[in-house]
Each structure stands twice: as structure tokens, then as C-alpha cells.
N, C-alpha and C positions, 0 to 999 in steps of 0.2 A: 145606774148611778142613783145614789140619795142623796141629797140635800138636808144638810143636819144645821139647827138652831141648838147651839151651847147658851146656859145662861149659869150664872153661882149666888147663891148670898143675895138670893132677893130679901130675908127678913120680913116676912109679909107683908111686903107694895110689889104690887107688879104692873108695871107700869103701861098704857096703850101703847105705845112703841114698840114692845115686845110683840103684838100681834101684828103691826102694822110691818116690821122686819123681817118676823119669821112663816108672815103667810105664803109665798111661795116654798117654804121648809118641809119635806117629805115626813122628819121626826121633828123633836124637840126634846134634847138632853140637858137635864141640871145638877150640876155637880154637889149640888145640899148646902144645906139650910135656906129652907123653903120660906119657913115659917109657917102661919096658918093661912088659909085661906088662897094660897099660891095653887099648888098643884091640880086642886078642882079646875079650876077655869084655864091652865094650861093643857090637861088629859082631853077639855073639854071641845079646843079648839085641835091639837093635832095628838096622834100616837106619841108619848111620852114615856122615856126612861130616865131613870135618876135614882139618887141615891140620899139618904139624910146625913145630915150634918150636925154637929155639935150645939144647933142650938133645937134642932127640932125635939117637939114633941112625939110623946105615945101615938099621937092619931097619925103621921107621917111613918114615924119608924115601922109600924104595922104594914104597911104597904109596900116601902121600897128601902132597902138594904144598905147597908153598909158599905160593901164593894159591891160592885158591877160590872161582870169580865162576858163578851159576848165579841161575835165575829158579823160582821153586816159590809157584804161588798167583797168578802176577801181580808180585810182589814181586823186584827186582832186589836180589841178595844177595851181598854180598862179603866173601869171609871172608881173612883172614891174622894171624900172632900178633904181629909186631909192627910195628902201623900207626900207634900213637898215639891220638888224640883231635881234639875239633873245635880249633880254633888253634892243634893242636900234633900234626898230623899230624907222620908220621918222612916223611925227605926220599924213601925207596923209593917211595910210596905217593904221595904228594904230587901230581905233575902228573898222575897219572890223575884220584884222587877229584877235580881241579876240574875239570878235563875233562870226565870221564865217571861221573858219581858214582853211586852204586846208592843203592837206598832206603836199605837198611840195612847199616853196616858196623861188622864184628866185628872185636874183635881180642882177646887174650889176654897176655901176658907183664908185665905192670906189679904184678898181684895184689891190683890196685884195681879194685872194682866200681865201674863205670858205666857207668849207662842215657841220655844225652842226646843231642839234636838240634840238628842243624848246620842254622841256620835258611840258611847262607850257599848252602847246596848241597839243600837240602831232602832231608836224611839222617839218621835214626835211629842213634846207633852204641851199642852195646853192648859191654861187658868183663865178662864173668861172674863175673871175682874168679879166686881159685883153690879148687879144688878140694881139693886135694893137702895132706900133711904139710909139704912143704917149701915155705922162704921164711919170709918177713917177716908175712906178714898174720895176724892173731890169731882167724878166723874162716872156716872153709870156707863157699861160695858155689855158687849155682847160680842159673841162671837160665829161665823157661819160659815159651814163650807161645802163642799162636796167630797161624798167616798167614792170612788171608782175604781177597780179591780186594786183592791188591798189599797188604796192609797189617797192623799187628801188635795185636793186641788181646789181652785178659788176659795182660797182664804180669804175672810175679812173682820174684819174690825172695825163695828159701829161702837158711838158715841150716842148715849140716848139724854145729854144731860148733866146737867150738876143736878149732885144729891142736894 
């Protein structure tokens, strides 16, 4: 079993909560736009994957990818920031997820949390909200769980805050 720390759309603050949540967290995944100065002191405290997002810079895009499709647990994982949702997949993403769907897909940049399942492709997706000071949403988010043979259990849903 691993215990995974989701976080999205921090914008460069990242807040102590974030360690104080995801210290007992085995990884720590973020679905992009880091900003700057994010991802150091995340890689720094646990093993971290992610992906950038539309607002990162050159020194982030150098590092970590655009999509991010890997298996940890059993569990087919695909991560990119911006894929949309179930009947509203973005058109990038689209002809693979019905192709070739992974259990669970993440995505970040909308700064709407949600947790729902795409009964069409038998897929989990996930949107951890945002993290960060900046944007629209009235409430910083995170999201944690555990993988255990292919599959996700104790879900939760913290609240670290008004932005």
C-alpha cells in the first residue's frame, strides 16, 4: 500500500499545511502549475511526481512533463493538468482516455475539486482543487489516499483555508 498526497494549482505559495497533511504520505503528486519555487521544497520533503501546467515556466517544464501515465500498486495512473472531466474530457486527452483509459485520472487547472467515476470507461478522476493563493476558488484543497492492489481507498478531502 502507498499513501499518495494530490495537490494542483498552487501558483507559487505553498502553504505549511501541505507538510503538516501529507507527512505521513508515502509520494506526493501535483497535477501542474506549480509556479516557482513549489516543487524544490516539495521533492524536498517527499518523492514527488507531477506534471506542469499552463502557467509554469521553462525551469519547471524542464523537469516534469506534460502528461504523466505510470502503474504504482496495480493501479493504472494518469496524470496531466488540463484534461477536463467525465463527459467533458478536453479534445488533447480525449481519443486516448476512450482507448486506453487508466483506472484513475487526474487532472488540475479548473480549481474545482472533484472526486468522480466515469462509469463509461471504468475510471476514477480526480481534481484536487487548488492549492495556491491565486484564482477564483474561496478555499484551498488537497487531496489523499491510499493505492492498494490497483485500487484507491481512504479517500479524503482536506481544507487547508481561505485563499
Amino acid at each position: 500500500m502507498v499513501k499518495i498526497g494530490l495537490l494542483s494549482d498552487t501558483h507559487g505559495f505553498l502553504d505549511d499545511a501541505v507538510f503538516r497533511h501529507f507527512e505521513s504520505c508515502d509520494e506526493i503528486w501535483h497535477a501542474g502549475d506549480f509556479g516557482a519555487g513549489v516543487a524544490g521544497p516539495l521533492a524536498d520533503f517527499k518523492p514527488l511526481r507531477g506534471v506542469y501546467g499552463n502557467i509554469d515556466g521553462g525551469e519547471v517544464r524542464a523537469v516534469f512533463p506534460e502528461h504523466l501515465r505510470f502503474s504504482i500498486e496495480g493501479l493504472d495512473v494518469w496524470i496531466t493538468h488540463i484534461g477536463g472531466y467525465p463527459e467533458k474530457y478536453s479534445p488533447q486527452v480525449k481519443p486516448e482516455i476512450y482507448t486506453n483509459p487508466p483506472g484513475l485520472f487526474i487532472t488540475g487547472h479548473s480549481h474545482i475539486l472533484k472526486v468522480m467515476f466515469d462509469p463509461k470507461i471504468s475510471c476514477m478522476h480526480i481534481n484536487p482543487g487548488a492549492a495556491g493563493n491565486s484564482g477564483w476558488h474561496k478555499v484551498k484543497t488537497l487531496v489523499r489516499f491510499d493505492v492498494a492492489d490497483g485500487r484507491l481507498r481512504n479517500l479524503e478531502v482536506i481544507e487547508t483555508g481561505k485563499r
